[in-house]
FILO-126365 format. One record per residue: x, y, z of N, C-alpha, C, O, CB in turn. Coordinates in steps of 0.02 Angstrom, whole numbers, plus 50000, padded with zeros to 5 digits. Glycine has a CB too. Layout:
BEGIN
XYZXYZXYZXYZXYZ ...
END
This chain:
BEGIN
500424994050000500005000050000500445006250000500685008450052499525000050061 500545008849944500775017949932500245021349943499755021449905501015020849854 500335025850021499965029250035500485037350064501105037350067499505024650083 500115042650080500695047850099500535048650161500255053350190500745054950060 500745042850181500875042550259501535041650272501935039750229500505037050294 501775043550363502585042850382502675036450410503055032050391502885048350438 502085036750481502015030750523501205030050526500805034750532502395031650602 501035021350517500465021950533500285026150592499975031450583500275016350537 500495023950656500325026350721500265034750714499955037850757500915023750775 500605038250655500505045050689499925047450602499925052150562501535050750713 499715044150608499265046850534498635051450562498395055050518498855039150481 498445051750602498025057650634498305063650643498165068750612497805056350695 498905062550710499085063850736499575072450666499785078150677499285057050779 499545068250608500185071350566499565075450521499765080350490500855064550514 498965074050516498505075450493498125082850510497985088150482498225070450504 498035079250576497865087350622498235092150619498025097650600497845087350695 499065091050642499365096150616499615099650556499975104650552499655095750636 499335095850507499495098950452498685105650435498715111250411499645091550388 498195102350457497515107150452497895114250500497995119950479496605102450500 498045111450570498105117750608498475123450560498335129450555498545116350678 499105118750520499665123050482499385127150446499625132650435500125119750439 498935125350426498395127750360497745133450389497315136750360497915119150326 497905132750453497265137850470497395138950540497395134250579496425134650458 497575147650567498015147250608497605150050637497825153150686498645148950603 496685150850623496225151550685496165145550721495955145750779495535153750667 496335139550692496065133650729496715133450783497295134450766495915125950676 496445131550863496855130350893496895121650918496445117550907496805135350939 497555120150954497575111150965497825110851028498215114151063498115106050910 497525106651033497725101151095498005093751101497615089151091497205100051125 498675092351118498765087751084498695080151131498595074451109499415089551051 498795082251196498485075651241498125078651295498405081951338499085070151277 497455077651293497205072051236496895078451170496785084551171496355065151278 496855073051116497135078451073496245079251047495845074651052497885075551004 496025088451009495615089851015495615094950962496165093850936495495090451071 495345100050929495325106350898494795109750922494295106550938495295106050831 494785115950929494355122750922494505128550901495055131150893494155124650969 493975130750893494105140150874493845143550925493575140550971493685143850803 493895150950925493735151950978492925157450917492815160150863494495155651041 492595155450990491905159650971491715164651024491975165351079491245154650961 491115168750994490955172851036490595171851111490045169251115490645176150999 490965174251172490735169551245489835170951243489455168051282491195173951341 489635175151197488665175351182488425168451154487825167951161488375181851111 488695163351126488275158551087488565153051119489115152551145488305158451004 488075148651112488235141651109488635136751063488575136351001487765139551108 489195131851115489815129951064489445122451058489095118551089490795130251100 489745123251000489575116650968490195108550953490645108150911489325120050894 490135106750969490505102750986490415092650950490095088150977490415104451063 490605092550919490595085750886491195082050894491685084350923490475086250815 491165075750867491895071250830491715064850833491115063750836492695071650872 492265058450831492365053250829492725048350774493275050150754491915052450841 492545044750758493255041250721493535046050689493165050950681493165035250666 494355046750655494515048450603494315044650530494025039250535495085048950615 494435046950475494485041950399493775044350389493525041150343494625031450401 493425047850409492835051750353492965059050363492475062550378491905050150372 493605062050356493685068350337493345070750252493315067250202494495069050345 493095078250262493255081050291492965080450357493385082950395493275085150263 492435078450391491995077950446492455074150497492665068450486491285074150427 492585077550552492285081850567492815089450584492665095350577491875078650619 493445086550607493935092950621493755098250527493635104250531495095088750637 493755096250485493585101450436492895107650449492705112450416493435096950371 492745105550493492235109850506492175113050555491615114050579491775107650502 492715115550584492885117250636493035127250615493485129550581493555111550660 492615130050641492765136950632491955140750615491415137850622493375137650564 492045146850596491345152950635490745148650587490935144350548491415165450606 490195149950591489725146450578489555139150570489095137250534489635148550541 489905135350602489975128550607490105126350694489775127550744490605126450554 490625123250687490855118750721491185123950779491575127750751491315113650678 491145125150848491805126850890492485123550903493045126250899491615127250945 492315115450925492745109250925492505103650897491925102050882492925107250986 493255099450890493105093650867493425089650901493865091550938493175092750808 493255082450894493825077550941493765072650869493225070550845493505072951045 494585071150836494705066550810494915059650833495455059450861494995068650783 494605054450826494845049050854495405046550833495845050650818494465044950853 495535040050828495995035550777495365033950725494755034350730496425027350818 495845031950674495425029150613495005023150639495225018950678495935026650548 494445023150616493965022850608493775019450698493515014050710493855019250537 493975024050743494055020150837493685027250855493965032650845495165018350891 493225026950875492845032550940493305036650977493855035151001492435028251005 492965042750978493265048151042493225046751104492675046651130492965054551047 493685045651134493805042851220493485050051256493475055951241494875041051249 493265046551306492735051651354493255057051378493025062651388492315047351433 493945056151389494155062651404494335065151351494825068251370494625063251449 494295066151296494505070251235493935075051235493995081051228494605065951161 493305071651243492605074251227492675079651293492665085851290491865067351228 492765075051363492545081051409493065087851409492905093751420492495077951489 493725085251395494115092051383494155096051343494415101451358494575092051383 493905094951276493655098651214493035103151229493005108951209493445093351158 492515100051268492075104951318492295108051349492295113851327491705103051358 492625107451416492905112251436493265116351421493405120751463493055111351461 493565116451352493945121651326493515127851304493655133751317494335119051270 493035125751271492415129551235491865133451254491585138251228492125125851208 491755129751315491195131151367491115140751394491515144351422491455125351444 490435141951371490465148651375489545147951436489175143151449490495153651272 489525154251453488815151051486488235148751466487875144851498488555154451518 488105151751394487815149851343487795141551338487365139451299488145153351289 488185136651371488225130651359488515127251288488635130651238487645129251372 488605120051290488805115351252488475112351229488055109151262489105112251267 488525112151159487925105751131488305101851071488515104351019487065109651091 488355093451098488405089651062488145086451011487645083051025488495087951081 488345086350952488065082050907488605076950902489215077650908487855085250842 488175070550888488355062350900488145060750857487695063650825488145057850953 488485054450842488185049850785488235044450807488705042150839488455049650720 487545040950785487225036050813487595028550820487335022950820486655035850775 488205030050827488545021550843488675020750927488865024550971489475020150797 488515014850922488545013950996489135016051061489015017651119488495007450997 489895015251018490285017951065490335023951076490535026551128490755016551060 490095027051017490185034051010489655038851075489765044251104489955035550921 489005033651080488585035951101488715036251197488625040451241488025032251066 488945029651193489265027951287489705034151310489585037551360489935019851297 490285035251260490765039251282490475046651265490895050351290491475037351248 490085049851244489815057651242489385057051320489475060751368489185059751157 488935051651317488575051751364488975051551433488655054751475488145046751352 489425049451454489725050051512490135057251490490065059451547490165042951534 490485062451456490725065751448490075069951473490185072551528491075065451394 489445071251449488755073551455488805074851562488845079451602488065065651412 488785070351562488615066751655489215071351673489055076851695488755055251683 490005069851666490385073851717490285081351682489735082751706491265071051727 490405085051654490035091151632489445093551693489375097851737489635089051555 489175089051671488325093051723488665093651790488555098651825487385086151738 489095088651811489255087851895489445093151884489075097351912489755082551937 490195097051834490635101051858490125110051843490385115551845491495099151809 489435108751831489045113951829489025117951767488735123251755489205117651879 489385114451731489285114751635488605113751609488265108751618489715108051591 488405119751571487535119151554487885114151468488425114651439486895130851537 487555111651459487555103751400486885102651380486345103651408487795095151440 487085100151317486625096951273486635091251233487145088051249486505100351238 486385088851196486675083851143486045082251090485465083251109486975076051184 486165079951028485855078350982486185073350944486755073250922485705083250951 485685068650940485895062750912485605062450831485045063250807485615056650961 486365060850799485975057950716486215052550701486735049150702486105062150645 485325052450677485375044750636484965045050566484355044250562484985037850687 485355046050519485015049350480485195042750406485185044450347485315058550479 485305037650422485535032350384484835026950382484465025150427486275029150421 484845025250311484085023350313484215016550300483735012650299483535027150257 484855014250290484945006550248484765000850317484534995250305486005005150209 484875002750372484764997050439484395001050493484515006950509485574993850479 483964997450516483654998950575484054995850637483784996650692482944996450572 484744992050634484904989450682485634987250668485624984850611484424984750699 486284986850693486654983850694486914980750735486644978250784486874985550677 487724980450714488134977250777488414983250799488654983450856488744971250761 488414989550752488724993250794488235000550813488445006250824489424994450760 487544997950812487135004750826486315002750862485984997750850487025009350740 486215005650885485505007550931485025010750901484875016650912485605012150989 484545004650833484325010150763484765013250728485365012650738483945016050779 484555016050690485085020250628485555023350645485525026450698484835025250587 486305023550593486635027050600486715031250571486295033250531486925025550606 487455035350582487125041850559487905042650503488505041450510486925049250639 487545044950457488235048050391488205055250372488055059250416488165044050304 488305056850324488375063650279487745067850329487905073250353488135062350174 487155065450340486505070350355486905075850423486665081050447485625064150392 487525072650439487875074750526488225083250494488305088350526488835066350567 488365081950425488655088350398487915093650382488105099450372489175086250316 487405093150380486655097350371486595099550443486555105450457485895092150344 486605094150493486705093550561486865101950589486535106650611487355087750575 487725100350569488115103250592488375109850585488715113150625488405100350588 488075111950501488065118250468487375121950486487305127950471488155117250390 487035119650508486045121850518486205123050594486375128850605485215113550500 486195120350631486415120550687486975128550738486905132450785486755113850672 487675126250667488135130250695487905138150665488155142850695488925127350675 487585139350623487195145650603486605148150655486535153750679486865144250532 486335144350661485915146150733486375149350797486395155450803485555138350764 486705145550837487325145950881487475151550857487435155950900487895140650878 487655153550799488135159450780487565167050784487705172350812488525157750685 487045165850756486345171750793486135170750835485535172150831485735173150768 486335168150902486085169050957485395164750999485065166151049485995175250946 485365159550955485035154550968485255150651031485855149951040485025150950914 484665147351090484925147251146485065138851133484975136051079484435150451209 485315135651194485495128851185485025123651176485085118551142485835127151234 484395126051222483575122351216483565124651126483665119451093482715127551284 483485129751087483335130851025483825127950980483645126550922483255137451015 484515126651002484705124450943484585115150966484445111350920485575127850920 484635113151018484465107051019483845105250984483805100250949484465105251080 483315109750994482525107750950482845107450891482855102350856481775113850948 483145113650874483145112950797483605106850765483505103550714483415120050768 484125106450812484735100250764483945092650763483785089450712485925096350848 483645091850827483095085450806482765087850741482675083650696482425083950869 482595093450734481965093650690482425093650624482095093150572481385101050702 482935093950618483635092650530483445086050537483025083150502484825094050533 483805083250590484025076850599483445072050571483625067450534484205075750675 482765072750584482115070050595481825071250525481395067450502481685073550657 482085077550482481895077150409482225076550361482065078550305481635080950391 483005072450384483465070650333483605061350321483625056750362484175074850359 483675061350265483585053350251484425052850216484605058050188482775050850183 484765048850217485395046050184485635039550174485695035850223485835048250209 485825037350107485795030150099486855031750063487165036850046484885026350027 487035024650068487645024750043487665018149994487325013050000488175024850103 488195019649941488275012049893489035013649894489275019249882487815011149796 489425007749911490025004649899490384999649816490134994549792489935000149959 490795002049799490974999149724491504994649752491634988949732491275005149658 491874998549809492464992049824492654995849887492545001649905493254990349757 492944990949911493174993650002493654998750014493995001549971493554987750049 493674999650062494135005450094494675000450126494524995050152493695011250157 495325003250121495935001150176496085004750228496285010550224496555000750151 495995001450282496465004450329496975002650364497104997050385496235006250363 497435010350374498115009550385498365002650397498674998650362498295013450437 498115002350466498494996550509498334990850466498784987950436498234995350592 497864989350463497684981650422497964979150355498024973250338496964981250404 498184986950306498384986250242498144981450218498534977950185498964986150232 497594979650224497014976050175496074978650162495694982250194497004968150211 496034975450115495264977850118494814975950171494904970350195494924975550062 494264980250200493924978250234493354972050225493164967550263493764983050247 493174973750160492674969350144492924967150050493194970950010491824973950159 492734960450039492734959749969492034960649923491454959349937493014953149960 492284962949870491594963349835491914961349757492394964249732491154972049843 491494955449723491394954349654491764958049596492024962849624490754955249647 491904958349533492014963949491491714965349473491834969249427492294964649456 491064963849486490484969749450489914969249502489294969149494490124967549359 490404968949572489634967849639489824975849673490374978449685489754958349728 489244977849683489264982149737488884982049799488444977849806489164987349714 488994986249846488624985749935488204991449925488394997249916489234987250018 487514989049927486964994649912486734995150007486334991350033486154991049840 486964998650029486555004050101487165001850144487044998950197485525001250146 487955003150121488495003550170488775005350211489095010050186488725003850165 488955004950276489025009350346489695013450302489865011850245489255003850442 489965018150337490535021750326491055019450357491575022750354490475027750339 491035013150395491565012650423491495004350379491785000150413491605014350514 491235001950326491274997250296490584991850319490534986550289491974995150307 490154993350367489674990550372489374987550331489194991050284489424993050390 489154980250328488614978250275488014982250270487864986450312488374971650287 487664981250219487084986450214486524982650199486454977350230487184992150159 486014984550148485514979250109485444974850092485004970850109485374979250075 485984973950038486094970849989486714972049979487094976449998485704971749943 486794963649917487234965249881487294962749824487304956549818487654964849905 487364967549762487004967349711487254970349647487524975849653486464969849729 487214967149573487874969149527487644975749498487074978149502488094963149461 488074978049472488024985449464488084984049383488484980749350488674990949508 487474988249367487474989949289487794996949261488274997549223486714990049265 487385002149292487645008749270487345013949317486875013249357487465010449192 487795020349300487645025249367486715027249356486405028049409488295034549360 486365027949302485655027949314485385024849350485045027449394485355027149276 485465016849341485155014349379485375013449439484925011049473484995010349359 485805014149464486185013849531485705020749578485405019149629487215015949515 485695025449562485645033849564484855030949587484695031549646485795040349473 484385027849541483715027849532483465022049585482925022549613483525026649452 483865017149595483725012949663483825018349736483395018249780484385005549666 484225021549738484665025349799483875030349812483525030749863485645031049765 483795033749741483135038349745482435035349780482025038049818482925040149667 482455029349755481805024949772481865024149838481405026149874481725017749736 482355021349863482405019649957482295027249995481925028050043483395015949989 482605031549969482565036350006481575039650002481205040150050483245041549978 481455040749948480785042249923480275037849962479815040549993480745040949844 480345031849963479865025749993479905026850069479365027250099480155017349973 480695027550115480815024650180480255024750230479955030150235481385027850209 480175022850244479425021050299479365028950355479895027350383479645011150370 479235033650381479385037150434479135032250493478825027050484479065044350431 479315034850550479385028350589479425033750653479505039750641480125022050569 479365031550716479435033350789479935030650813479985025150786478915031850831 480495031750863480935028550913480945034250961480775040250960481695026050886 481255029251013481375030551076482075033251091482575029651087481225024951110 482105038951107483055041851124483095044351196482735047651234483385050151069 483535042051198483945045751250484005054751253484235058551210484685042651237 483765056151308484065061951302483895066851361483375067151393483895064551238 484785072751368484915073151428484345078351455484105081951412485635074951435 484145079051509483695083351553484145087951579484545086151622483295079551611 484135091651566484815098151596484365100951653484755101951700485105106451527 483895102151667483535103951742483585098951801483665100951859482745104851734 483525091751782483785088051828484245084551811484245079451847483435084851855 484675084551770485175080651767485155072551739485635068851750485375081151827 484695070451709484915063951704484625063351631484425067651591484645058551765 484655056551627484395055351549483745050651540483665045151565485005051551505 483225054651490482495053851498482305050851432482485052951377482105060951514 481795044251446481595043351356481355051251323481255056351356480765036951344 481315050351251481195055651208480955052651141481315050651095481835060051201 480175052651144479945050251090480175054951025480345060751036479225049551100 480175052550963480405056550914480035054650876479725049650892481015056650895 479865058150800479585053850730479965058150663480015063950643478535054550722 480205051150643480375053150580480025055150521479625051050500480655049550565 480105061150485479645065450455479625059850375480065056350349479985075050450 478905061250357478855060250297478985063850232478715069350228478425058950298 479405061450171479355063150121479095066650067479185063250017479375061050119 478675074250049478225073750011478355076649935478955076849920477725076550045 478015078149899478105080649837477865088349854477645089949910477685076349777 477895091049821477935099649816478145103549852477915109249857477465102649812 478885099949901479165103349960479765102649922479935098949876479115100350041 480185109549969481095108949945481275104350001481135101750056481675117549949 481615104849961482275098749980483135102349979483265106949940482255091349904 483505100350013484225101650017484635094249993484725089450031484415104250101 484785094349943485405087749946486075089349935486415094249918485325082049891 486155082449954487105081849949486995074449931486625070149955487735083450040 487605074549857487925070249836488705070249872489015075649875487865070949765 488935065249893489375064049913489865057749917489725051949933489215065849948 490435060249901490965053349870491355052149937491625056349973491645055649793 491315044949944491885043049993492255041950005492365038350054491975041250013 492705044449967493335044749953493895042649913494515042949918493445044049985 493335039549853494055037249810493325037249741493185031949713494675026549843 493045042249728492715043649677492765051249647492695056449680492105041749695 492875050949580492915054149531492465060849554491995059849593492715049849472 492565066649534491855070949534491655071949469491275076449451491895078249568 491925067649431491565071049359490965062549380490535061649337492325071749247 490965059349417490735053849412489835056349484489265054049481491545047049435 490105060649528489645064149564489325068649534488745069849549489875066649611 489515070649506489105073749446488515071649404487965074149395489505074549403 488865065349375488325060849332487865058649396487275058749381488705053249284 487985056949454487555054749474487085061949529486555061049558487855047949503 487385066549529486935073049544486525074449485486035077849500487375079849561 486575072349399486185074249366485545069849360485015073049360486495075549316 485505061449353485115056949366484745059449464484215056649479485645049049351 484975062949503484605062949581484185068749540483595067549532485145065349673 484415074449515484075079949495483325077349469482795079049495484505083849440 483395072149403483015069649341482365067449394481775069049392483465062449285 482675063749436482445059249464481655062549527481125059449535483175055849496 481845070349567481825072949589481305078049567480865079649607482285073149599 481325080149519481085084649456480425080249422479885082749407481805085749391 480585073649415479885068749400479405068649465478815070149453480135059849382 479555067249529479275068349591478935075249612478375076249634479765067049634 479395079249598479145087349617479605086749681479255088549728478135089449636 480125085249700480435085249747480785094149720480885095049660480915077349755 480915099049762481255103049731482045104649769482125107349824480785108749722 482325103449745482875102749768483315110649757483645111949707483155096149732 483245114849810483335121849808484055124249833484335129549819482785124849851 484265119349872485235119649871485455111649875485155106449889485675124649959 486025112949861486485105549857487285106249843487675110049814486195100649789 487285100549881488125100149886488225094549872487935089549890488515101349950 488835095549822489385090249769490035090149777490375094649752489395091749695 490365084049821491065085149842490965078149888490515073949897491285093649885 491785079449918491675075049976491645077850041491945082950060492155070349979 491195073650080490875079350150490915075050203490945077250260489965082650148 490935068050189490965062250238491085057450219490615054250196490505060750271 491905053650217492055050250190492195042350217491895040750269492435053450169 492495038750194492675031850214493355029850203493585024350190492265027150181 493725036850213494645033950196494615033550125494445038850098494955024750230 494715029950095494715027750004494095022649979494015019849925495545022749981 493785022450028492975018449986492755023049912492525028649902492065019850056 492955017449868492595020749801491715018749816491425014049844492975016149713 491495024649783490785023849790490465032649850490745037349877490685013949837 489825030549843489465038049852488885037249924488745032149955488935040449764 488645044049936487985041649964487695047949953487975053249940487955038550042 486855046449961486525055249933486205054949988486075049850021485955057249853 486055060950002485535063950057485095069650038485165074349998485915066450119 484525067350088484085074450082483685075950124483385073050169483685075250032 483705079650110483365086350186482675088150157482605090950102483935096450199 482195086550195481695089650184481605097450230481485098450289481205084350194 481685100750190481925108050217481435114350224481185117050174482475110550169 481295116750294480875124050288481405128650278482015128250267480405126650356 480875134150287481355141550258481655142450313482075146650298480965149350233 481705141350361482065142150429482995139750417483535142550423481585136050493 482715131850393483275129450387483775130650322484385130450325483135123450397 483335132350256483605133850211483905141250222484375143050187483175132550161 483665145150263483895151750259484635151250294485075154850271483365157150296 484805145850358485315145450405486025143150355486625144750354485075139650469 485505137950311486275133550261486475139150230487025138650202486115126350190 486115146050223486305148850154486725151950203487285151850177485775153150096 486785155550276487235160050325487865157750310488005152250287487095159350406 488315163250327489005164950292489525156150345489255151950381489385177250325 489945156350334490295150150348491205151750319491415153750265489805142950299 491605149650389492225148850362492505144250403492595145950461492615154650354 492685137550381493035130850389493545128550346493675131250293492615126150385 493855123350369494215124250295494015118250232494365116850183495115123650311 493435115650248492925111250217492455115050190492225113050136492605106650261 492215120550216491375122050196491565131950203491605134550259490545117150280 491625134450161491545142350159491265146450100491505146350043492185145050168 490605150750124490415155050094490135161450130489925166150096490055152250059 
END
């Protein structure tokens, strides 16, 4: 494997500092190691992370209308509870902390105890969970859906709120109510490597692909041979268009008393003559003249429905290390939220 790495062991580690090099608002921490910017002590910081190997997400999004901190893990290994709680405490303004998580199980243990010592040390906290992945209702590594690309809608809708003065109760409603009207499916053409293993994660056929794939190589749906990007594009459209809306049960923290309370939720339905926000997105070892073709078949596709698809993003936003192959998402979007994606943004992933 020719890769432009020095040592496996420091491939984060050489990673982060090369972003900091590159952007000398972002500040670091290196044990345990963490990023932030600094924001205004009026808003609420926002605070995400966990594995590395789907950059740019999440340290790329780190800066004013987004992200305050991030905690990078190891490739594709969860943020340890003290990375999370000291990345809070760096950030922490009175305005409070609010986490966004994604829905894998370790990810979810270790925020949640980061959540708990916070409250003791009299830190006002929040958290929002996404699961915005429609291919499994269940894994080995999640509690219901997990969550992909929809965590970047999340996190830009969210950190625009935070940035006008939105309180921690308001941006927590609002990250559920993204979270709750965004759907995202993924397809795999061939696996991702990582470092340490220098082998593929999974094998697939020469003309098989993984239709509804975790990002960290998860099985998905199916698996099923691939003809051409239409029809690939036009199955992906159909799951998302069809997905059942559905109710679950979450976790979630009670900041007046401290502990953690069920929280019924429902996932919003689909309709025709509403906008929509999408993102096509490559995971890391796909072409963009190839995201393209398949942003023009989501458009076709979209446009027959009356889906109206009024912004969108084409790039990579959440990746899988070098997984060739894509995943699309979409937001069923009010003017609330469409007005926040359009607010100004500087990261070194996402700026306008």
């Amino acid at each position: 494997m020719k890769k432009l790495f020095n040592t496996v062991d420091n491939v984060v580690l050489d990673q982060v500092q090369g972003l900091i090099a590159s952007r000398k608002d972002i500040k670091f921490n290196q044990h345990p190691m963490y990023i932030w910017h600094e924001e205004s002590p009026n808003q609420v910081a926002l605070v995400s992370g966990g594995a590395s190997g789907h950059e740019p997400m999440h340290i790329g999004y780190v800066g004013k209308g987004m992200l305050t901190g991030a905690i990078p893990g190891e490739i594709f290994v969860r943020a340890t509870p003290d990375q999370i709680y000291e990345c809070a405490n760096q950030v922490s303004h009175e305005q409070g902390v609010l986490f966004i998580v994604k829905n894998y199980i370790g990810d979810g243990m270790n925020f949640k105890l980061a959540v708990e010592l916070l409250h003791s040390d009299g830190v006002k906290v929040g958290a929002i969970l996404v699961d915005d992945d429609i291919a499994v209702s269940e894994s080995l590594y999640t509690n219901g859906r997990r969550a992909v690309s929809g965590t970047v809608l999340v996190e830009k809708i969210v950190g625009a709120a935070a940035a006008r003065g939105y309180s921690l109760e308001q941006c927590e409603e609002l990250g559920r109510r993204v979270n709750n009207s965004c759907r995202s499916i993924s397809v795999a053409l061939s696996s991702c490597i990582v470092p340490a293993a220098d082998q593929p994660s999974f094998e697939l056929g020469k003309n098989e692909i993984e239709f509804g794939v975790g990002i960290h190589g998860e099985p998905g749906i199916e698996r099923m041979e691939f003809t051409n990007a239409n029809d690939l594009v036009d199955k992906m459209f159909v799951a998302l268009k069809e997905n059942t809306p559905y109710s679950r049960t979450l976790l979630c923290w009670d900041k007046e008393e401290g502990e953690w309370n069920d929280l019924e939720s429902a996932i919003n339905d689909f309709e025709s003559d509403h906008e929509y926000i999408a993102i096509v997105n490559g995971l890391g070892n796909t072409q963009t003249s190839e995201l393209y073709i398949a942003y023009k078949r989501l458009a076709e596709n979209c446009e027959k429905e009356n889906f109206k698809i009024v912004r969108n993003l084409v790039g990579e936003y959440c990746t899988a290390l070098d997984m060739e192959g894509i995943s699309i998402t979409l937001l069923k979007a009010d003017k609330e939220m469409i007005d926040l994606f359009d607010a100004p943004v500087n990261t070194a992933a996402m700026t306008w």
